[in-house]
N, C-alpha and C positions, 0 to 999 in steps of 0.2 A: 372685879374686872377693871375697875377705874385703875388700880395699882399697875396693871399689865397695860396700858394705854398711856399710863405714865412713865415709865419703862421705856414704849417704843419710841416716845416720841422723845425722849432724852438722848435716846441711842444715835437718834437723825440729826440730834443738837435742833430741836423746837423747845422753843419754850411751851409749857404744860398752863395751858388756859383752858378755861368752860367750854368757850365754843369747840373746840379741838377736841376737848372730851367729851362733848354733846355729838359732835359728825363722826366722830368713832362709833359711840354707842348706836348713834340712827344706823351706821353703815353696818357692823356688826348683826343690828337686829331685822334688817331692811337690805340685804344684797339686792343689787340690779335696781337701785332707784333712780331716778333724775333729780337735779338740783334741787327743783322745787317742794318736791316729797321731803328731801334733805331740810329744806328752810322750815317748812311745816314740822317736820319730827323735829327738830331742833328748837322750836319756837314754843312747842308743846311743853318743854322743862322751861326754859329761860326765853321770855316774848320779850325782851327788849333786844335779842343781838339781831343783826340787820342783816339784811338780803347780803351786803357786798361783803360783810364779817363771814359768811356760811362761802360765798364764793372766794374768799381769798386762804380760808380754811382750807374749802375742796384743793385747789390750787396748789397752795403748801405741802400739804399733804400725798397728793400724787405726787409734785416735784421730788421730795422724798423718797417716794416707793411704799408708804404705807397703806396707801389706795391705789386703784386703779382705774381708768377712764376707758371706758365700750363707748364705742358709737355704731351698733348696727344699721347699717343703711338705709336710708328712710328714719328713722330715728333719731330721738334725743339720745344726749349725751347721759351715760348712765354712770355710777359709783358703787365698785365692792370691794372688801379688804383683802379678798385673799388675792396675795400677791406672787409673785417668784415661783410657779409652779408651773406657768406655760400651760393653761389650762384651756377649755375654749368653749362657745354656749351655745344653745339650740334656743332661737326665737321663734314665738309661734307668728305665723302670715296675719293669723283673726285678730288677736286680742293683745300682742306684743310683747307676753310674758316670755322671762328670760330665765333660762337654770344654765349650771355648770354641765361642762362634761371635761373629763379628765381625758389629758393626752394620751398615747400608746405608754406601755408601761414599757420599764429597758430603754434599748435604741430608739427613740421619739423619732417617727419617719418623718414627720411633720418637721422638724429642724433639718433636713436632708433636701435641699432647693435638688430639681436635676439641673440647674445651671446659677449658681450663685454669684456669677458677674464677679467674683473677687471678692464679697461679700464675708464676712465673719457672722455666720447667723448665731442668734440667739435667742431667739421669740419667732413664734410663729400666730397669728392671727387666723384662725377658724370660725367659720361662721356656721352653723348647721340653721338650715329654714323650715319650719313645716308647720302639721298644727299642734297642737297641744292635747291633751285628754278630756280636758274643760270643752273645747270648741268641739272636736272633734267629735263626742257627742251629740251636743247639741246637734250640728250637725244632721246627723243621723235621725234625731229626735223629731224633724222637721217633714 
């Protein structure tokens, strides 16, 4: 896999360094995490690269398009790789856990504003809120 991360990030013209292939690997194995989780999985191979090395990583990297940056409401800022697919996530209210959900398959209605101001859309940001299956239990279990 390191091969395939060294690949993309040539593709973007990044130079291929550890930490870059350490926030790959965290973000690959670790979707929807926060920076810090990132510093921690990263730190966990290589404990000398530094807080602002993982954030200027993160940084580079989305700039790029090979990450992506969520910030659901009330929330930290989160990182996952998959990119360019216009996808969109369901966060739970309790416990803040975040998964994919894939757009409309075909015509994406969700790229379809009913007034686009002149606009040229091309993303669309969804947010789905509710609970989760974990809480949602529990829950019940009470």
């Amino acid at each position: 896999m390191t091969a395939d991360f060294e690949t993309q990030l040539r593709a973007v013209s990044l130079r291929v360094t550890r930490p870059r292939l350490a926030v790959l690997a965290a973000l690959r194995d670790h979707p929807h995490v926060d920076t810090d989780t990132v510093i921690a999985l990263v730190r966990a191979d290589q404990p000398t690269v530094s807080h602002q090395a993982v954030y200027d990583v993160l940084r580079a990297l989305t700039d790029a398009g090979l990450v992506r940056r969520i910030q659901p409401a009330g929330a930290t800022a989160r990182y996952e790789m998959r990119v360019g697919d216009n996808h969109h996530h369901v966060v739970c209210r309790s416990c803040g856990a975040i998964a994919d959900v894939d757009c409309a398959v075909g015509d994406a209605p969700c790229l379809t504003a009913s007034d686009d101001h002149g606009f040229v859309v091309d993303e669309a940001e969804v947010v789905y809120w509710g609970t989760c299956p974990g809480c949602a239990t529990a829950r019940t279990a009470q």
